[in-house]
mmCIF file of the N, C-alpha and C atoms, coordinates in Angstrom:
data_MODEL
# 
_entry.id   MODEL 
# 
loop_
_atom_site.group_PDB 
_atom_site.id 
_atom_site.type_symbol 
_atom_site.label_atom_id 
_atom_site.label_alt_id 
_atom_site.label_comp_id 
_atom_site.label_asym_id 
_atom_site.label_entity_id 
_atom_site.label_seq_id 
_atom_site.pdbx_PDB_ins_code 
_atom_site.Cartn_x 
_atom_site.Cartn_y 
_atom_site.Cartn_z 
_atom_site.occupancy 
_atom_site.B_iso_or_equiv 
_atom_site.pdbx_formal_charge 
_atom_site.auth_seq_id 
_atom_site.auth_comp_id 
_atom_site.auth_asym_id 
_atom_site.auth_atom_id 
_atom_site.pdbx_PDB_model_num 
ATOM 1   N N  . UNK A 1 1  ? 0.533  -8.440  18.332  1.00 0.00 ? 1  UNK A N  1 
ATOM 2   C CA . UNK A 1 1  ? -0.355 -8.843  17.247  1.00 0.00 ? 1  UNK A CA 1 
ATOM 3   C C  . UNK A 1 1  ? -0.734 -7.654  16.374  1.00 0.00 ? 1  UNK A C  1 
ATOM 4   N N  . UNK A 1 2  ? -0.992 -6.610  17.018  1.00 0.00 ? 2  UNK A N  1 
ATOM 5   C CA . UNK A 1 2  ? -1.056 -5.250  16.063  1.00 0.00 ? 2  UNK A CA 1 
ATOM 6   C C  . UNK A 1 2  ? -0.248 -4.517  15.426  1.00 0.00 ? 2  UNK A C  1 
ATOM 7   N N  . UNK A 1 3  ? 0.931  -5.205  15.204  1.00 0.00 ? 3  UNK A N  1 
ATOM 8   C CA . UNK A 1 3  ? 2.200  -4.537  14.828  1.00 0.00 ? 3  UNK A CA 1 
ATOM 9   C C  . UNK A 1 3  ? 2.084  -5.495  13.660  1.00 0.00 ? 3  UNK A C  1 
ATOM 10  N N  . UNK A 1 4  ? 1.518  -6.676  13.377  1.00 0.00 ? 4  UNK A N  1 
ATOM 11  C CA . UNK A 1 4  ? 1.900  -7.966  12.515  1.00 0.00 ? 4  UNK A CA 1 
ATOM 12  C C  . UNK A 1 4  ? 1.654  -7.378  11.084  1.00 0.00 ? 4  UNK A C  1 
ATOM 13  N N  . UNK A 1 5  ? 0.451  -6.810  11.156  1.00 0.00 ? 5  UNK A N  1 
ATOM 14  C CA . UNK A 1 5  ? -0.124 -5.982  9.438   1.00 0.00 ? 5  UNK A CA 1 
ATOM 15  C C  . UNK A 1 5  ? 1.235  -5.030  9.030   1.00 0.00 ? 5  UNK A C  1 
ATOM 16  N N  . UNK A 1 6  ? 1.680  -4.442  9.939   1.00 0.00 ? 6  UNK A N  1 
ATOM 17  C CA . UNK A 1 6  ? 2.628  -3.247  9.906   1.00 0.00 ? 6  UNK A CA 1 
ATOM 18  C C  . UNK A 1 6  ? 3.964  -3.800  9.274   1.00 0.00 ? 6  UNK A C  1 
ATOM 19  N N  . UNK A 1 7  ? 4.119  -4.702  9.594   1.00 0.00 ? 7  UNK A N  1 
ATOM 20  C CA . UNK A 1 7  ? 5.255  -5.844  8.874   1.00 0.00 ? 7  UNK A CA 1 
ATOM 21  C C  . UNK A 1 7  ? 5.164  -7.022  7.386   1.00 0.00 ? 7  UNK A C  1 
ATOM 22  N N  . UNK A 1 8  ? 4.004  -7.759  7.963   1.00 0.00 ? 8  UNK A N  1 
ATOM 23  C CA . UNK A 1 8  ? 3.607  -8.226  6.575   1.00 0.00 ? 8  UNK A CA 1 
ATOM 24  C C  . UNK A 1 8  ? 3.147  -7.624  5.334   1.00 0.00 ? 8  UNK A C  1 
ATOM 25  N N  . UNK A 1 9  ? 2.353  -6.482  5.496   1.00 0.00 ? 9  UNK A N  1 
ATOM 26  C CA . UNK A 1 9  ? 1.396  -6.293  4.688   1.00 0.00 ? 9  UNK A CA 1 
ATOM 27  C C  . UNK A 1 9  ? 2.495  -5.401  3.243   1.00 0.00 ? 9  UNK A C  1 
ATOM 28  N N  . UNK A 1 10 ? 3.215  -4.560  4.233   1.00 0.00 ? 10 UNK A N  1 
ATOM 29  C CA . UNK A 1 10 ? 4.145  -4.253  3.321   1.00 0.00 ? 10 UNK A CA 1 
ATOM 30  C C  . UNK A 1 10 ? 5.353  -4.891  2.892   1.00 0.00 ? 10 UNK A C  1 
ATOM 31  N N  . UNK A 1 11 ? 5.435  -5.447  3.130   1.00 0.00 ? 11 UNK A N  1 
ATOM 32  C CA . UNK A 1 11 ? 6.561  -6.687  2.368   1.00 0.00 ? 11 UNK A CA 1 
ATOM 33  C C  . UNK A 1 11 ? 5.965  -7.815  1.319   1.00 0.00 ? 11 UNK A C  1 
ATOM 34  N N  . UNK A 1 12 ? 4.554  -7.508  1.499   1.00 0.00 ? 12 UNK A N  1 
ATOM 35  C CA . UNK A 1 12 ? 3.912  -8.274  0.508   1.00 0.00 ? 12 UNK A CA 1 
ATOM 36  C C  . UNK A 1 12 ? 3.314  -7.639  -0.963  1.00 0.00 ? 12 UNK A C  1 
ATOM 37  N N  . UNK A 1 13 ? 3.304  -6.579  -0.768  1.00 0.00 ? 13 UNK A N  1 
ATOM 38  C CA . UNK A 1 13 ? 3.189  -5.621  -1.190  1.00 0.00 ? 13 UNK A CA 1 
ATOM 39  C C  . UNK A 1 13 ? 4.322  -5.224  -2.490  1.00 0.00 ? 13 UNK A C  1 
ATOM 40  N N  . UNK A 1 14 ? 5.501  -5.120  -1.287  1.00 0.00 ? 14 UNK A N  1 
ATOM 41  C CA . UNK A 1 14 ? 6.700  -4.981  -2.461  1.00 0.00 ? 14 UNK A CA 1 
ATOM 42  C C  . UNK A 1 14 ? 7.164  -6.340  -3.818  1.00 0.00 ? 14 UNK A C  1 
ATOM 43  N N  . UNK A 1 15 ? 6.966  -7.678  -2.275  1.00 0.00 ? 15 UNK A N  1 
ATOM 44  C CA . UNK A 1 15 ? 7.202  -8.740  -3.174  1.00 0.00 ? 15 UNK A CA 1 
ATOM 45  C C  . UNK A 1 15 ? 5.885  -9.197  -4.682  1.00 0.00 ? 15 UNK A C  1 
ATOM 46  N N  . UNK A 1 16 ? 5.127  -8.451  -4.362  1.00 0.00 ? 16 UNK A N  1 
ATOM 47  C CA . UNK A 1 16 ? 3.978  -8.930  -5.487  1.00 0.00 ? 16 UNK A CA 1 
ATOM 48  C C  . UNK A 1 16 ? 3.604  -7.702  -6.606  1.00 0.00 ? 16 UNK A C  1 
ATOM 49  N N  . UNK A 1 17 ? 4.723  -6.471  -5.905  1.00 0.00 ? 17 UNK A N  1 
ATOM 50  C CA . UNK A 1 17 ? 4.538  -5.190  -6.923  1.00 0.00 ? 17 UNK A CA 1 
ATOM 51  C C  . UNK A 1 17 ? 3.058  -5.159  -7.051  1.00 0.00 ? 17 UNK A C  1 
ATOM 52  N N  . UNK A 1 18 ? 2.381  -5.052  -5.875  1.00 0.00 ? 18 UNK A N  1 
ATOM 53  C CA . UNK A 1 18 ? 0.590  -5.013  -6.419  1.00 0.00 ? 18 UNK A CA 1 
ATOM 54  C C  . UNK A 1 18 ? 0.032  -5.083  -4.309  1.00 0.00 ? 18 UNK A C  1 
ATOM 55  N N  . UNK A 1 19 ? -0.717 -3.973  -4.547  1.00 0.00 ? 19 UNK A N  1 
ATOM 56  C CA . UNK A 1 19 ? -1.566 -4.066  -3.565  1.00 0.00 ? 19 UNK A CA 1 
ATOM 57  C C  . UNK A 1 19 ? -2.685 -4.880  -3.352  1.00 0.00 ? 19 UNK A C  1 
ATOM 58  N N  . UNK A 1 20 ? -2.736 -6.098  -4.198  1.00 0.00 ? 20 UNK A N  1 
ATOM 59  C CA . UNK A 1 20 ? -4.092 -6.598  -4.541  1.00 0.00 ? 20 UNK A CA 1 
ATOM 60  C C  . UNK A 1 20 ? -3.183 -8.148  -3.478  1.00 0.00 ? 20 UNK A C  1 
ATOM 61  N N  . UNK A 1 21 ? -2.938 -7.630  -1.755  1.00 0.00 ? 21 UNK A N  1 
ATOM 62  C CA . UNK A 1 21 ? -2.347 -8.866  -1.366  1.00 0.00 ? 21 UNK A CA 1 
ATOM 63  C C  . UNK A 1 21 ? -3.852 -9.203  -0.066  1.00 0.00 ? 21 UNK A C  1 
ATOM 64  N N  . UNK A 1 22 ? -3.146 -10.269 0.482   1.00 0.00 ? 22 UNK A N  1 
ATOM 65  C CA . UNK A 1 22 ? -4.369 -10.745 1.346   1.00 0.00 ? 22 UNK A CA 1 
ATOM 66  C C  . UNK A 1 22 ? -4.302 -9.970  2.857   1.00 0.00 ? 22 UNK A C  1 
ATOM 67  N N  . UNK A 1 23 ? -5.286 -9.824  3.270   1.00 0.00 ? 23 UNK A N  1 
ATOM 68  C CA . UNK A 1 23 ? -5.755 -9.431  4.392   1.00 0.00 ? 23 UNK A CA 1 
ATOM 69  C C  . UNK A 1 23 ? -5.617 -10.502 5.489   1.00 0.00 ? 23 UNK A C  1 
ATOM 70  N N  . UNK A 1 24 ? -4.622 -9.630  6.545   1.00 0.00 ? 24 UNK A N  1 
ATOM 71  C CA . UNK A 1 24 ? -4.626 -10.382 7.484   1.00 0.00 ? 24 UNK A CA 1 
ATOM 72  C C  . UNK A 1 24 ? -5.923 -10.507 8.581   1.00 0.00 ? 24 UNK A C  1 
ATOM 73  N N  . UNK A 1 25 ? -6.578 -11.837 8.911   1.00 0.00 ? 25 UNK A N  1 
ATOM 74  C CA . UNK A 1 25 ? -7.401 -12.102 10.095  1.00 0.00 ? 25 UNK A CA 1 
ATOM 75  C C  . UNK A 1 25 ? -6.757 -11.232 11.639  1.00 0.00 ? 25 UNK A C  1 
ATOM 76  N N  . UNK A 1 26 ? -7.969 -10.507 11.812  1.00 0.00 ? 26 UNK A N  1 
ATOM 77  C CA . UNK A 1 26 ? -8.074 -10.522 12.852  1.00 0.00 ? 26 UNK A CA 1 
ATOM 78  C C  . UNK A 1 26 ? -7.888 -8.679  12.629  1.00 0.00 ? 26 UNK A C  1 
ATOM 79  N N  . UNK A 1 27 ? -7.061 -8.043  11.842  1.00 0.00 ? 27 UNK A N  1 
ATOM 80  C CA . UNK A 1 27 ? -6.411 -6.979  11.561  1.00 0.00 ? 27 UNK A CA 1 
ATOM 81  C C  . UNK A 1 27 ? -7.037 -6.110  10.058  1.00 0.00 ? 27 UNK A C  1 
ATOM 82  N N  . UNK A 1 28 ? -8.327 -6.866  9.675   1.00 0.00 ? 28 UNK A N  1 
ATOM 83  C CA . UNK A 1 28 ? -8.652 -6.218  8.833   1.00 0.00 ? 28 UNK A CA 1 
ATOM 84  C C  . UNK A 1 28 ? -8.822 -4.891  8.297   1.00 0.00 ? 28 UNK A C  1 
ATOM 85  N N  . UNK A 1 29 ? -9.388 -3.680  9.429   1.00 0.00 ? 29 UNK A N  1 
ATOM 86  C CA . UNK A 1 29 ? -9.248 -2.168  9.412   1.00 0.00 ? 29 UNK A CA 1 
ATOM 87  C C  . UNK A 1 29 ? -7.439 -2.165  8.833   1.00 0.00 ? 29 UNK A C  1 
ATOM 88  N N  . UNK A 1 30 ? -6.752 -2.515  9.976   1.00 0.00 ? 30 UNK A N  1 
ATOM 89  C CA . UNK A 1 30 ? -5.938 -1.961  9.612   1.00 0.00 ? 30 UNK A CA 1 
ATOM 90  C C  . UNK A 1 30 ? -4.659 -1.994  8.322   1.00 0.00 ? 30 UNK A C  1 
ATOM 91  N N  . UNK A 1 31 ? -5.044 -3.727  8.030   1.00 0.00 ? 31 UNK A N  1 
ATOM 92  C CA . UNK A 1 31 ? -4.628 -4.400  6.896   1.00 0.00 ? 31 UNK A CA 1 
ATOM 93  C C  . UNK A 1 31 ? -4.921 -3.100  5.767   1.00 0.00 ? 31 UNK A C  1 
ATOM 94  N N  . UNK A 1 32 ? -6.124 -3.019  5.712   1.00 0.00 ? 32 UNK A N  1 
ATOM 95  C CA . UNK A 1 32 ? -6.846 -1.956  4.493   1.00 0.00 ? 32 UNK A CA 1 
ATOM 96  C C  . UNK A 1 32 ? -6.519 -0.955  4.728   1.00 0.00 ? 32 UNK A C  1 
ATOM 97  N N  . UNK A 1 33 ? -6.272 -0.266  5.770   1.00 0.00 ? 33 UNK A N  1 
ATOM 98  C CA . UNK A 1 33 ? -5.652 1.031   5.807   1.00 0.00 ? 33 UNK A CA 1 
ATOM 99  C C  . UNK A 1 33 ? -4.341 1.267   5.616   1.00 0.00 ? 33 UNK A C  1 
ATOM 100 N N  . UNK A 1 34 ? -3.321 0.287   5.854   1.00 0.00 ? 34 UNK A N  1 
ATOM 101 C CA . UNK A 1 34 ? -2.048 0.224   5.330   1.00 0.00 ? 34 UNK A CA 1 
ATOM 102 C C  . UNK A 1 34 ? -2.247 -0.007  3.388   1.00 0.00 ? 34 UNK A C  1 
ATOM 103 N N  . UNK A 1 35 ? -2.948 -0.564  2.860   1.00 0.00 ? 35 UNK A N  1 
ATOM 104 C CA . UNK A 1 35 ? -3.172 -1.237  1.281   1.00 0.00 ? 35 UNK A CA 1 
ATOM 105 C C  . UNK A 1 35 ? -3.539 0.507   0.890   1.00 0.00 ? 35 UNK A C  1 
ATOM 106 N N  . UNK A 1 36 ? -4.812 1.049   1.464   1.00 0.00 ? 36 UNK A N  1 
ATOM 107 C CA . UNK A 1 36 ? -5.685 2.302   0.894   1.00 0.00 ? 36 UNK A CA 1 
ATOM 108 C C  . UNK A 1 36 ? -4.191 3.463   1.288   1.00 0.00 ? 36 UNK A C  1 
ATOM 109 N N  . UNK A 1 37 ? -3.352 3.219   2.061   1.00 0.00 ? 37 UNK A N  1 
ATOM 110 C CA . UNK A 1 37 ? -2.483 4.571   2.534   1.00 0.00 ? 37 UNK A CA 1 
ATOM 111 C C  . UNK A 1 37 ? -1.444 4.109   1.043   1.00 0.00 ? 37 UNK A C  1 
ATOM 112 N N  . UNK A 1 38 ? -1.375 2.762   0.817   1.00 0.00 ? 38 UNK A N  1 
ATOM 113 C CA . UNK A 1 38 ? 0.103  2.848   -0.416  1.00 0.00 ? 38 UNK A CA 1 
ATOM 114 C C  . UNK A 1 38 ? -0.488 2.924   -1.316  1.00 0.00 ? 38 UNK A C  1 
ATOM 115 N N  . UNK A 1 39 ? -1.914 2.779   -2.167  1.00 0.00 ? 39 UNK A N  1 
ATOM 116 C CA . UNK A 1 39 ? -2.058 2.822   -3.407  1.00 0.00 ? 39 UNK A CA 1 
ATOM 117 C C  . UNK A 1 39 ? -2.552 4.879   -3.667  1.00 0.00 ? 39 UNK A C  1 
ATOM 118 N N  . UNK A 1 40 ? -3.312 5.758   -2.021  1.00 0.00 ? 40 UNK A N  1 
ATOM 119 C CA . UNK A 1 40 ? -3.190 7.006   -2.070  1.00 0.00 ? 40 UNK A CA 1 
ATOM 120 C C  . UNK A 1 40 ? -1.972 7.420   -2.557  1.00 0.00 ? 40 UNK A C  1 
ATOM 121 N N  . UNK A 1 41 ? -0.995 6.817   -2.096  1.00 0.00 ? 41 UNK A N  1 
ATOM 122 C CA . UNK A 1 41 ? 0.602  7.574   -2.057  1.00 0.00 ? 41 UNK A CA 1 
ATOM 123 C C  . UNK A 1 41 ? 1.321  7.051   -3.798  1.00 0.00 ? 41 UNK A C  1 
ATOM 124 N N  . UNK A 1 42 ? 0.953  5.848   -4.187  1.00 0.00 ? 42 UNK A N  1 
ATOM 125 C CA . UNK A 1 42 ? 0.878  5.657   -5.574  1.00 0.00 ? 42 UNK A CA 1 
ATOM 126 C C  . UNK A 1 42 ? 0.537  6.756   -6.676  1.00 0.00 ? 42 UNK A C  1 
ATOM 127 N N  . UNK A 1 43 ? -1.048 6.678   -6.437  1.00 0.00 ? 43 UNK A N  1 
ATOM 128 C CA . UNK A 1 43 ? -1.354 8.229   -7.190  1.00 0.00 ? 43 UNK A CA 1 
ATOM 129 C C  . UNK A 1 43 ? -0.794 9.513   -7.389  1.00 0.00 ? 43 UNK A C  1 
ATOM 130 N N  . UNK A 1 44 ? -0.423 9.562   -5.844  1.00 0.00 ? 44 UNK A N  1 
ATOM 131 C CA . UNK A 1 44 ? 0.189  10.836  -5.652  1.00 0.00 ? 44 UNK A CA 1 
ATOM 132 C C  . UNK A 1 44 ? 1.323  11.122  -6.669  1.00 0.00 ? 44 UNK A C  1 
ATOM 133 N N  . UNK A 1 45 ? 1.832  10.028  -6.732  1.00 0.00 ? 45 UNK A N  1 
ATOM 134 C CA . UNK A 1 45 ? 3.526  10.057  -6.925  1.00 0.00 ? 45 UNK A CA 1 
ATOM 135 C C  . UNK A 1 45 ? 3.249  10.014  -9.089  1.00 0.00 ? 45 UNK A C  1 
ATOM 136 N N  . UNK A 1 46 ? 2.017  8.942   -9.321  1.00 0.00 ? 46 UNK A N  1 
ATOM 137 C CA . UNK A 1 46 ? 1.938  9.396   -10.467 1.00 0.00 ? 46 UNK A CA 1 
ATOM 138 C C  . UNK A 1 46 ? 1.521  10.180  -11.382 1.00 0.00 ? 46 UNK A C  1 
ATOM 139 N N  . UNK A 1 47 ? 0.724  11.483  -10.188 1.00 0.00 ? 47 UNK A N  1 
ATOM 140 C CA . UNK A 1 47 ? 0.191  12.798  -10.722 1.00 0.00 ? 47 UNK A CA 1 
ATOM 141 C C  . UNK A 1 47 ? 1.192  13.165  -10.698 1.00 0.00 ? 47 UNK A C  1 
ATOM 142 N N  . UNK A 1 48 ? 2.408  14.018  -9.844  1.00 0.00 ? 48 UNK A N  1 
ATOM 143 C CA . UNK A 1 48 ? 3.455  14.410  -9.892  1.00 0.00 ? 48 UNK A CA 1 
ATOM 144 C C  . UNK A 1 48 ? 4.391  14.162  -10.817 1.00 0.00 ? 48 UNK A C  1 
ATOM 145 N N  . UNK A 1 49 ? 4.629  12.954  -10.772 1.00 0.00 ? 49 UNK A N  1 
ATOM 146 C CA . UNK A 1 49 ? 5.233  12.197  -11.942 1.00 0.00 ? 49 UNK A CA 1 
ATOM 147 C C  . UNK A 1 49 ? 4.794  12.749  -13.664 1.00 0.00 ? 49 UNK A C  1 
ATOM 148 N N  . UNK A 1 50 ? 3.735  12.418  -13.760 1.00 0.00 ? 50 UNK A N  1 
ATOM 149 C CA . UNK A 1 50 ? 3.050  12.963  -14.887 1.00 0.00 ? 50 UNK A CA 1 
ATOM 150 C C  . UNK A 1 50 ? 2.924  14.710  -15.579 1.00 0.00 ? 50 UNK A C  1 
ATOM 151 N N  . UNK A 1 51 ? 2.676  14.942  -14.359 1.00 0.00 ? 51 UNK A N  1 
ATOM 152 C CA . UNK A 1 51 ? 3.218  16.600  -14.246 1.00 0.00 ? 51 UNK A CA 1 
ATOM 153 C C  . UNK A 1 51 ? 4.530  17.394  -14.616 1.00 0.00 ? 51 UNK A C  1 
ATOM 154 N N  . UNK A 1 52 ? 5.234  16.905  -13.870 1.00 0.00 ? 52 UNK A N  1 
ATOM 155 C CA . UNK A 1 52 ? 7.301  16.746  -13.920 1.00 0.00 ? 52 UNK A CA 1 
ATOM 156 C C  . UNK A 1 52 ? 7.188  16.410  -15.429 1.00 0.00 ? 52 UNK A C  1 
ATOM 157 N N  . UNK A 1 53 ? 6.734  15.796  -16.038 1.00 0.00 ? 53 UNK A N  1 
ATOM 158 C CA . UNK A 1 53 ? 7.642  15.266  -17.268 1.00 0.00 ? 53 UNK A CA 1 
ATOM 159 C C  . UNK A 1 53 ? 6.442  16.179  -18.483 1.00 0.00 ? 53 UNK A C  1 
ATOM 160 N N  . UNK A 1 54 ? 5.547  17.178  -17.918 1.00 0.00 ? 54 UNK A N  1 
ATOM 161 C CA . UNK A 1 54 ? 4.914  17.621  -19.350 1.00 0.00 ? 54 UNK A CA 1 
ATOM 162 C C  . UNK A 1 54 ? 6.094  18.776  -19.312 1.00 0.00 ? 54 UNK A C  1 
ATOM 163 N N  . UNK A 1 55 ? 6.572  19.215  -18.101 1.00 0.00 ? 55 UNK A N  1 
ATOM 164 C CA . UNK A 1 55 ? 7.088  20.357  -18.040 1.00 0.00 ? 55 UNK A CA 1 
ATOM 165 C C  . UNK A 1 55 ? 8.119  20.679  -18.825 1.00 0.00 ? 55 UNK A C  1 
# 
């Protein structure tokens, strides 16, 4: 059952191009901590991103 977020959450994710997906019952911490770890790694990628291309 604790592996289930680890599977859905990101495949829902990809299919909806948007972190704004539903939270699984029962798995909420970790639902949100998988959502809060891809939209951190988002940023990341579009500071860098943004950076790379003034250069």
């Amino acid at each position: 059952f604790a592996q289930l977020p680890f599977e859905i959450i990101p495949q829902e994710i990809i299919q909806t191009q948007s972190t704004n997906v539903d939270i699984i019952s029962g798995t909420t911490r970790t639902s949100y901590g998988i959502i809060m770890a891809v939209e951190d790694a988002l940023n990341k990628a579009r500071i860098e991103c943004s950076q790379t291309s003034q250069n």
